[in-house]
KEPAPA-624409 format. One record per residue (C-alpha): residue number from 1; x negated, y negated, z negated. Coordinates in Angstrom, 1 decimal. Example, Ala and Ser with C-alpha at 12.3 -4.5 7.8 and 13.67 -1.06 7.14 Angstrom:
% KEPAPA-624409
<pt koldren="1" east="-12.3" north="4.5" up="-7.8"/>
<pt koldren="2" east="-13.7" north="1.1" up="-7.1"/>
This chain:
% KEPAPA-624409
<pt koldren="1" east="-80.4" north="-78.8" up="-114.6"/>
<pt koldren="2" east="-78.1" north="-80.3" up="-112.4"/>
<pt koldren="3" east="-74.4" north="-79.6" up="-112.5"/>
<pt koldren="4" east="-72.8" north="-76.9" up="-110.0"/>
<pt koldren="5" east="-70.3" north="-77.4" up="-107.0"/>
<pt koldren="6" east="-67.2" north="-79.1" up="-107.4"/>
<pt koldren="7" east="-65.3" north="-81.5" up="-105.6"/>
<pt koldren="8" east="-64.2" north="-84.7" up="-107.1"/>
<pt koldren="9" east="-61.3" north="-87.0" up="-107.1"/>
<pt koldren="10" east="-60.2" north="-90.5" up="-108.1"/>
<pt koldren="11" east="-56.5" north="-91.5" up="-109.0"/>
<pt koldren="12" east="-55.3" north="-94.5" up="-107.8"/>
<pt koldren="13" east="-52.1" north="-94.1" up="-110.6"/>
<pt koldren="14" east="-51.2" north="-91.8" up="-113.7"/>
<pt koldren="15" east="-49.0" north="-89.9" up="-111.7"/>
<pt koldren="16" east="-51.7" north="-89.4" up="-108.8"/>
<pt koldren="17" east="-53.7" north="-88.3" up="-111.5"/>
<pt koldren="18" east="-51.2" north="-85.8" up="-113.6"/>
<pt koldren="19" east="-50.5" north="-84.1" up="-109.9"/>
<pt koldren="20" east="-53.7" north="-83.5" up="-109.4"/>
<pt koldren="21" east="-54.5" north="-82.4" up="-112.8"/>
<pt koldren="22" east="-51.6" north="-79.5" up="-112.2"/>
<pt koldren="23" east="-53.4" north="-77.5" up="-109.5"/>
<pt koldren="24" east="-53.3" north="-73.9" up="-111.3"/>
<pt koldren="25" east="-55.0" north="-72.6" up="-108.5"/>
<pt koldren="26" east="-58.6" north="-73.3" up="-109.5"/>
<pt koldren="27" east="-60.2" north="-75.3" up="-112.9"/>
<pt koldren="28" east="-59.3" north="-78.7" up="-113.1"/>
<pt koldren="29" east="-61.2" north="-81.3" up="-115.5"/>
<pt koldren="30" east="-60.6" north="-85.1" up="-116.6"/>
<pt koldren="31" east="-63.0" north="-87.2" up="-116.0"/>
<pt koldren="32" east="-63.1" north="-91.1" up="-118.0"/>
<pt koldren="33" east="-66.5" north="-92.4" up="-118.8"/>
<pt koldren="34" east="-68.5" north="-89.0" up="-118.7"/>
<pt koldren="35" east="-70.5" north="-89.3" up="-121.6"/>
<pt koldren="36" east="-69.5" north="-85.7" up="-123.0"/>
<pt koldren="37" east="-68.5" north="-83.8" up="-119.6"/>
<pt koldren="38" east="-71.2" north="-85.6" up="-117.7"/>
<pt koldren="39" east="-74.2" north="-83.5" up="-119.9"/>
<pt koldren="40" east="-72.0" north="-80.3" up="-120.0"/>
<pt koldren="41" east="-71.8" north="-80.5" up="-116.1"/>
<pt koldren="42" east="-75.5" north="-80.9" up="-115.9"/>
<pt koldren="43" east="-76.2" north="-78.3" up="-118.7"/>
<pt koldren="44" east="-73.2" north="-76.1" up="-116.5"/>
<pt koldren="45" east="-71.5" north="-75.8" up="-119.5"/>
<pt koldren="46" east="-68.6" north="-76.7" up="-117.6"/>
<pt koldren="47" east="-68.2" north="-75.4" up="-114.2"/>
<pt koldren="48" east="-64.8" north="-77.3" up="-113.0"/>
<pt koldren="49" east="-64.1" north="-76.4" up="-109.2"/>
<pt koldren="50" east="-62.6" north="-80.4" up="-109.5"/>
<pt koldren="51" east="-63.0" north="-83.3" up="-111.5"/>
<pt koldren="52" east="-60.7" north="-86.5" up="-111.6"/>
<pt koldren="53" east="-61.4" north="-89.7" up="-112.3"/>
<pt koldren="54" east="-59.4" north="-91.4" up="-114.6"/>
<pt koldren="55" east="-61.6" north="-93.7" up="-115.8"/>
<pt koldren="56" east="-59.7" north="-96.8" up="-113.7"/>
<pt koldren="57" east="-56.3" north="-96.2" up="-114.1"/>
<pt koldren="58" east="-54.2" north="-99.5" up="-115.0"/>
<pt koldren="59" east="-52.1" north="-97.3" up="-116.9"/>
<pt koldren="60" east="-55.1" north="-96.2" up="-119.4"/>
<pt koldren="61" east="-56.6" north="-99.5" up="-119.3"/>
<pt koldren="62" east="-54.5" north="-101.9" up="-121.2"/>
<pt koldren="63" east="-54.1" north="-102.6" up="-125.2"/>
<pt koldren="64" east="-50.3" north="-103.6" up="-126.1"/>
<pt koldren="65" east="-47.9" north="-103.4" up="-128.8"/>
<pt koldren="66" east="-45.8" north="-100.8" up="-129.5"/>
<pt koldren="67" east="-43.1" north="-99.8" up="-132.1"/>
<pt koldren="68" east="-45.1" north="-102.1" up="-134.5"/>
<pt koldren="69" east="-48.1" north="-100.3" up="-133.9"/>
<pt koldren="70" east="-51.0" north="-100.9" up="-131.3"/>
<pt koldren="71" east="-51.0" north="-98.8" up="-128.2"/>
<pt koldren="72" east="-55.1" north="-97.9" up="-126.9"/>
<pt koldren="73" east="-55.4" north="-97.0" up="-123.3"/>
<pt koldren="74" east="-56.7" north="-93.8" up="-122.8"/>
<pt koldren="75" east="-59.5" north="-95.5" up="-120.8"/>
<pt koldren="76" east="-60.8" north="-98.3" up="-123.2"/>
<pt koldren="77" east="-64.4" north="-98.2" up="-123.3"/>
<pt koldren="78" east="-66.2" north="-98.5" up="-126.9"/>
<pt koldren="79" east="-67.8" north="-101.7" up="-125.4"/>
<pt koldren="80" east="-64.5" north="-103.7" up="-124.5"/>
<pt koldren="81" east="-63.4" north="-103.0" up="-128.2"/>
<pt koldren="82" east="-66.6" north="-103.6" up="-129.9"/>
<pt koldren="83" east="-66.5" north="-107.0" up="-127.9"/>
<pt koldren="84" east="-63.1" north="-108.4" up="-128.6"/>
<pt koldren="85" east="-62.1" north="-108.1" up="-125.2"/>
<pt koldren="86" east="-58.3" north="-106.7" up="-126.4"/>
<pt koldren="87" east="-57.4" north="-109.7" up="-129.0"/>
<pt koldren="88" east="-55.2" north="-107.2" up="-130.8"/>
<pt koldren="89" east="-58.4" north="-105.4" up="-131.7"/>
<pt koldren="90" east="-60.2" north="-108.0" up="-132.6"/>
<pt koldren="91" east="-61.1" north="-107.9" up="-136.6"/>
<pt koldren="92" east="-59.5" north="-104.2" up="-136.4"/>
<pt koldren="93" east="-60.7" north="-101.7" up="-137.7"/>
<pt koldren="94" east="-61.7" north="-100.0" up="-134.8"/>
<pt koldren="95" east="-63.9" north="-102.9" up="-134.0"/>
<pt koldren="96" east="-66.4" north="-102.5" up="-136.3"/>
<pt koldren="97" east="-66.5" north="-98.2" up="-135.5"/>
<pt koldren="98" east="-66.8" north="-99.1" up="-131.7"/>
<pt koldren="99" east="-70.1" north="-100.8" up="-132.4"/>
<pt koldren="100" east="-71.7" north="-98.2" up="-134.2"/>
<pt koldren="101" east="-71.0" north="-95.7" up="-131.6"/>
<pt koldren="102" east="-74.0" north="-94.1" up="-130.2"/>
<pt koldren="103" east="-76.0" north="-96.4" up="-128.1"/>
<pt koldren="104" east="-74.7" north="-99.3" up="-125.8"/>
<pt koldren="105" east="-75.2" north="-97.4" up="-122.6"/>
<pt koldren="106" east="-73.1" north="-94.8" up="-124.0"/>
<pt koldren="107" east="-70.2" north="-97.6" up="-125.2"/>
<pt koldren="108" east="-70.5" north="-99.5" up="-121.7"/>
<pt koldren="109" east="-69.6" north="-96.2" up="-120.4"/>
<pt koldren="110" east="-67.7" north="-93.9" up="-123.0"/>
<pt koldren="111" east="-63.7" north="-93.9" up="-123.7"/>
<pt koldren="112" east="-61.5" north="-93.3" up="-126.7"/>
<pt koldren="113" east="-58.8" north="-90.8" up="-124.8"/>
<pt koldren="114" east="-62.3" north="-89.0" up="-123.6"/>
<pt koldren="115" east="-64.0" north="-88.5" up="-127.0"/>
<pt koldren="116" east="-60.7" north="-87.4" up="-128.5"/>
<pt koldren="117" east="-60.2" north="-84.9" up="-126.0"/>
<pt koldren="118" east="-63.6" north="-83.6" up="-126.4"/>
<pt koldren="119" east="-63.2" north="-83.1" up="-129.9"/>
<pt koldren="120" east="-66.5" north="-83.1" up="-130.9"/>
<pt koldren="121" east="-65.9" north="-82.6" up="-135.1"/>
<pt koldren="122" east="-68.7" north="-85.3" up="-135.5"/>
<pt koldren="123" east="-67.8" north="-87.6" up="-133.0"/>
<pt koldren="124" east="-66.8" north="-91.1" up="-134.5"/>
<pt koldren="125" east="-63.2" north="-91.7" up="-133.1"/>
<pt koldren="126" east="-61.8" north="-88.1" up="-133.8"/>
<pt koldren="127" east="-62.7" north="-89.4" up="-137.6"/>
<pt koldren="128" east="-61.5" north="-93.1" up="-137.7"/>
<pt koldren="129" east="-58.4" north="-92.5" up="-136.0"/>
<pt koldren="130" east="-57.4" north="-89.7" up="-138.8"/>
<pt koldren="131" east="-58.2" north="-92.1" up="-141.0"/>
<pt koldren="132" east="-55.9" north="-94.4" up="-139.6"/>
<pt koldren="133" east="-53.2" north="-91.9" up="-139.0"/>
<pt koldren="134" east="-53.1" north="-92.4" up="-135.2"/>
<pt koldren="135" east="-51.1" north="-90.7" up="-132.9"/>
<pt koldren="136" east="-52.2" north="-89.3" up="-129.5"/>
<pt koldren="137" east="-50.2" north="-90.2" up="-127.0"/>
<pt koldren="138" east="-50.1" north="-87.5" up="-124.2"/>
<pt koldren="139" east="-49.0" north="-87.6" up="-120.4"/>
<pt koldren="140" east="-47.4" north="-84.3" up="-118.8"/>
<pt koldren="141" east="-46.8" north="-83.8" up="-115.5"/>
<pt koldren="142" east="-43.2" north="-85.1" up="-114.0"/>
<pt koldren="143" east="-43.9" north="-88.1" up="-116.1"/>
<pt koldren="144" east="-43.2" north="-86.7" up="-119.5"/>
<pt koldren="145" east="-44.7" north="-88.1" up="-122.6"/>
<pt koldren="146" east="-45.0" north="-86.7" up="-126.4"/>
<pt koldren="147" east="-47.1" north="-87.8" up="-129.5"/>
<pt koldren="148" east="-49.2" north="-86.0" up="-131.5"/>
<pt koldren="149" east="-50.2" north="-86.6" up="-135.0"/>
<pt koldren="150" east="-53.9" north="-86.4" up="-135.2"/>
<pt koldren="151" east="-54.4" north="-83.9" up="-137.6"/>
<pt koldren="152" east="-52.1" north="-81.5" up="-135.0"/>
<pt koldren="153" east="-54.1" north="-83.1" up="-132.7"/>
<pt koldren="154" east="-57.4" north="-81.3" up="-133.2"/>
<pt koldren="155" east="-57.2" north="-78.0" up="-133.6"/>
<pt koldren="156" east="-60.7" north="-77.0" up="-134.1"/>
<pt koldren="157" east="-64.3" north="-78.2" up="-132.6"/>
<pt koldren="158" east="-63.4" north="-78.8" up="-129.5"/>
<pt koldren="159" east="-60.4" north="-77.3" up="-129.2"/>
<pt koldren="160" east="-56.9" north="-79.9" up="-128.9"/>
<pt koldren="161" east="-53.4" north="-79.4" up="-128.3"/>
<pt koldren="162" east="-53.8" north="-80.9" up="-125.0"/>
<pt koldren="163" east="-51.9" north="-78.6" up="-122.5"/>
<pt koldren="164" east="-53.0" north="-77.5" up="-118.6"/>
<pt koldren="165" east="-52.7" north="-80.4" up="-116.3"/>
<pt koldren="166" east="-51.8" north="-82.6" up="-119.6"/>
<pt koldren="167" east="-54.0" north="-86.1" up="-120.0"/>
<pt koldren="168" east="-54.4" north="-88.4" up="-123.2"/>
<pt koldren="169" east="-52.4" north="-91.7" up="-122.0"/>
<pt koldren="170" east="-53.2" north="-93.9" up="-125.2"/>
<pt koldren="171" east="-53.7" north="-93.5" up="-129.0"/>
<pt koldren="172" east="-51.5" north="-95.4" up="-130.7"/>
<pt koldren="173" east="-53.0" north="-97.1" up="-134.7"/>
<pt koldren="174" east="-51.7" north="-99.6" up="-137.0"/>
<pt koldren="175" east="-52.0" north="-103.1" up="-137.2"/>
<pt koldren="176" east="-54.6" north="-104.2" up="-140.1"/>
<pt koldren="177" east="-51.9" north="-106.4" up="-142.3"/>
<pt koldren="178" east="-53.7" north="-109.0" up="-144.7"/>
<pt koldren="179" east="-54.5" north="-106.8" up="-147.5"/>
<pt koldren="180" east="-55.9" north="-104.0" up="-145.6"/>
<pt koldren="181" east="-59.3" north="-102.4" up="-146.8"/>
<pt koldren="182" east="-61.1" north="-99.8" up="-144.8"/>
<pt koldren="183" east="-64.7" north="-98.2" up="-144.9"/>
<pt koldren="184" east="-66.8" north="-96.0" up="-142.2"/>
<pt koldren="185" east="-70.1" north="-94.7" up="-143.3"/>
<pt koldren="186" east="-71.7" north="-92.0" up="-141.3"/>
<pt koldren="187" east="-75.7" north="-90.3" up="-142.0"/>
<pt koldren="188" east="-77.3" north="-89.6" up="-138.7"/>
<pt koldren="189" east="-81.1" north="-88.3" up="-137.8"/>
<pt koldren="190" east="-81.4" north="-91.4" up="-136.1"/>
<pt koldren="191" east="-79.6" north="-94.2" up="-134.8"/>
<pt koldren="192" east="-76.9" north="-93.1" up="-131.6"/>
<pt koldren="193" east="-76.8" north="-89.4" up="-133.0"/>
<pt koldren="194" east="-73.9" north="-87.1" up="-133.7"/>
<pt koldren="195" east="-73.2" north="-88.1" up="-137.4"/>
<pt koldren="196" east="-74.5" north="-85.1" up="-139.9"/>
<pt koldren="197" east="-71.8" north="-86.4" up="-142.9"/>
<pt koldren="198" east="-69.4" north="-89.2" up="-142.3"/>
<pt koldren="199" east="-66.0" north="-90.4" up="-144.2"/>
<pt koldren="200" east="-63.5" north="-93.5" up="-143.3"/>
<pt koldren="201" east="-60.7" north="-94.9" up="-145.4"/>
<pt koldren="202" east="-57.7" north="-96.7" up="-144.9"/>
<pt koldren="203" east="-56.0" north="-98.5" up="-147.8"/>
<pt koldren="204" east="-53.0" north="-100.7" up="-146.9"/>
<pt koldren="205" east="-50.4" north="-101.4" up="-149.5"/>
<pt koldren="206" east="-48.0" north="-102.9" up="-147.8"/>
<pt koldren="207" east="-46.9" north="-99.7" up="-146.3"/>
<pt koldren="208" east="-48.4" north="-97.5" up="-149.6"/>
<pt koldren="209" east="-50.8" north="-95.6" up="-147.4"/>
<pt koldren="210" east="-53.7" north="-94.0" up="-148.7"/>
<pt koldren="211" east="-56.3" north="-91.9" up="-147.0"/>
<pt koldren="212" east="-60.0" north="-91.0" up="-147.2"/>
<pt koldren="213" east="-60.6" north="-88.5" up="-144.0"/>
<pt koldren="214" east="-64.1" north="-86.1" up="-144.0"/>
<pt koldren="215" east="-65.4" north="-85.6" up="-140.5"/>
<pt koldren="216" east="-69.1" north="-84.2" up="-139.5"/>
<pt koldren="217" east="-67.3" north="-80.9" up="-140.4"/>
<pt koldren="218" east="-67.5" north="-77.2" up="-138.8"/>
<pt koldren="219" east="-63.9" north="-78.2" up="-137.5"/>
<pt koldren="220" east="-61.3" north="-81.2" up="-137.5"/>
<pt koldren="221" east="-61.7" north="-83.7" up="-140.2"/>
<pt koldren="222" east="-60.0" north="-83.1" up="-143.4"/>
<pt koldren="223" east="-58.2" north="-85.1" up="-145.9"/>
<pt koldren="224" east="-59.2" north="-86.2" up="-149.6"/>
<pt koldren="225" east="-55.3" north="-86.5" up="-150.9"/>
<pt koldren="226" east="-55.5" north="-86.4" up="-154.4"/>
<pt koldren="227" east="-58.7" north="-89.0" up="-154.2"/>
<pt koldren="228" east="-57.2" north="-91.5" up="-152.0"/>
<pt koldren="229" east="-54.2" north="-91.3" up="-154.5"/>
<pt koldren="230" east="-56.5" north="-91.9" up="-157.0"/>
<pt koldren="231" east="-58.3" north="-94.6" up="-155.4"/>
<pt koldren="232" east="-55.3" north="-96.6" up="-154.3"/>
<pt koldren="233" east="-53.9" north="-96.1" up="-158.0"/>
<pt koldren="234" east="-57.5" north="-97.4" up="-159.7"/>
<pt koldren="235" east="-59.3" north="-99.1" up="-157.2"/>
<pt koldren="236" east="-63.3" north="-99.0" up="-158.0"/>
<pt koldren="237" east="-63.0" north="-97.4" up="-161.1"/>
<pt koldren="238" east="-61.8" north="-94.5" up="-159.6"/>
<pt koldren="239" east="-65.0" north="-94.1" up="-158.2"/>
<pt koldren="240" east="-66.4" north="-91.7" up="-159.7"/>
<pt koldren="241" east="-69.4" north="-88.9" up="-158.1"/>
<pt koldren="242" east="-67.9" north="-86.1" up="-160.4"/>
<pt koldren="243" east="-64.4" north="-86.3" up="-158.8"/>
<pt koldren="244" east="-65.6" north="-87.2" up="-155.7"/>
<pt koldren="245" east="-67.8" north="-84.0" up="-155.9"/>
<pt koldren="246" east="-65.0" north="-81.9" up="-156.7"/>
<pt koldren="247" east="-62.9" north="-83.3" up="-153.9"/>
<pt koldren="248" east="-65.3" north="-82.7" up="-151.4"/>
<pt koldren="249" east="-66.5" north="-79.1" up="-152.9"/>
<pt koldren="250" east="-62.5" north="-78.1" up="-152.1"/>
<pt koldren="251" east="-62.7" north="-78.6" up="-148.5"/>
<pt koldren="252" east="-66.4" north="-77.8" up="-148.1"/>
<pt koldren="253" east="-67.1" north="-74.3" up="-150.0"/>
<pt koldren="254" east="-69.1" north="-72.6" up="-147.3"/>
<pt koldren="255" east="-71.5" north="-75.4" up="-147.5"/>
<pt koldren="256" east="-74.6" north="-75.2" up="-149.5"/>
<pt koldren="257" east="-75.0" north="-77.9" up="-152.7"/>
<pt koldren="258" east="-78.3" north="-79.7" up="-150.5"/>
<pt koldren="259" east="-75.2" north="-80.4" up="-147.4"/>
<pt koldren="260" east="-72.4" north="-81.1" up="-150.2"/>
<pt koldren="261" east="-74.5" north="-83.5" up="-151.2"/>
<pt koldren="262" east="-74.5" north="-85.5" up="-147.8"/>
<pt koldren="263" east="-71.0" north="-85.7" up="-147.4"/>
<pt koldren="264" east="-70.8" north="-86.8" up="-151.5"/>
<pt koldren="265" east="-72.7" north="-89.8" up="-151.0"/>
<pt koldren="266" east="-70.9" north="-91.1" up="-147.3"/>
<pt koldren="267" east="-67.7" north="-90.6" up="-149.6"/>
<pt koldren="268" east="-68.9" north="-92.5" up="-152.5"/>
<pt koldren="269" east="-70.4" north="-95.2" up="-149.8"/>
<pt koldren="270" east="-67.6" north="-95.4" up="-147.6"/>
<pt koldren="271" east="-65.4" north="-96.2" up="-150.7"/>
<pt koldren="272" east="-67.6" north="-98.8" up="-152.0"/>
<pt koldren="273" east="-68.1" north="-100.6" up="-148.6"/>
<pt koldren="274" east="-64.1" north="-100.4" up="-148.6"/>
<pt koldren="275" east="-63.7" north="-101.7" up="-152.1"/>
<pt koldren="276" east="-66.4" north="-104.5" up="-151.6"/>
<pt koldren="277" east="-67.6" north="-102.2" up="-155.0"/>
């Protein structure tokens, strides 16, 4: 299928791009790299009468320190993180998900501010940037800003707390300090699929922060507390397929034991690779 009638923009700035974005008089859509509205506009899942192109903006483009945290244009492509192009990326965390996004095509192509606004529950940056308890930075029209915690972020499978005429400017993660540990494992069909079962973790004390996030879900990813607690407290021996069972039996009890059992093992595996266990 090819996608139906609508007319298309580019914005030369953010604020070009928010006043375009605030036309209530017909449906308006964002544009970056068009790897998830570019199939639903074909498939006329989404019938926009206008789409703008944000995919250039300066104003998404740029990685920068902020508040002691990192500050990831709306408009970085996988690619440019996956190849060191921001030096404060470079070893980060985010690094070494970028790369295991999809296919290249899709990374040359495919930005962070447009997979968390699509909020597809098995996409790979709605997980990680859970895990790293990112906030989503979001523009407003009349140049207004607020953040967003992630877990407020997503409200559902594609659903967000992005408003009308509202744009994600730049996510904003922490800096990996020396004795970071992290871990991403994900189960897919085949290599560049949508992840069936996936899990990240974030270990960093330094700050005491904890946190084992569950994505591949029916809705936003969902927390392991009292394992990550555990975890940070024991280290490896606290890895353990009984508890990690029961942790993941709480937040999946619609599932069936054959699915639990996916998302047991990326748990346990995502621990280990974090643990070097």
């Amino acid at each position: 299928m090819k996608a139906a009638k609508f007319e298309y923009e580019r914005a030369g700035s953010l604020a070009g791009a928010l006043d375009l974005l605030h036309d209530e008089s017909v449906v308006v859509k964002a544009m970056g790299g068009s790897q998830s509205l570019g199939p639903m506009l074909n498939l006329r899942l989404a019938r926009p009468a206008k789409v703008v192109d944000v995919s250039a903006l300066p104003e998404l483009r740029t990685v920068t320190e902020a508040g002691g945290r990192i500050r990831v244009g709306g408009a970085v492509t996988h690619a440019e993180i996956e190849d060191g192009v921001f030096p404060l990326l470079a070893g980060h965390m985010m690094q070494s998900v970028a790369e295991r996004i999809a296919y290249r095509a899709v990374r040359n192509r495919g930005t962070v501010g447009g997979s968390l606004a699509h909020a597809d529950p098995a996409a790979d940056w709605v997980l990680a940037t859970t895990a790293l308890g990112a906030q989503v930075e979001i523009a407003a029209p009349g140049g207004q800003t607020r953040m967003v915690n992630m877990p407020e972020f997503m409200i559902g499978a594609y659903t967000t707390e992005l408003g009308a005429g509202e744009l994600i400017a730049a996510v904003h993660v922490p800096k990996m300090s020396p004795g970071t540990r992290w871990g991403y494992y994900k189960f897919c069909r085949k290599t560049g699929e949508f992840a069936e079962a996936s899990c990240s973790a974030f270990f960093d004390p330094s700050t005491q922060t904890a946190r084992i996030a569950v994505g591949a879900l029916d809705g936003a990813p969902q927390y392991l507390d009292e394992l990550a607690a555990r975890v940070a407290e024991q280290g490896a021996a606290a890895i353990d397929r009984d508890a990690i069972h029961a942790a993941v039996k709480a937040i999946t009890p619609e599932k069936s034991e054959v699915d639990r059992g996916l998302f047991v093992t990326v748990v346990e595996r995502c621990l280990r690779q974090a643990l070097d266990a």
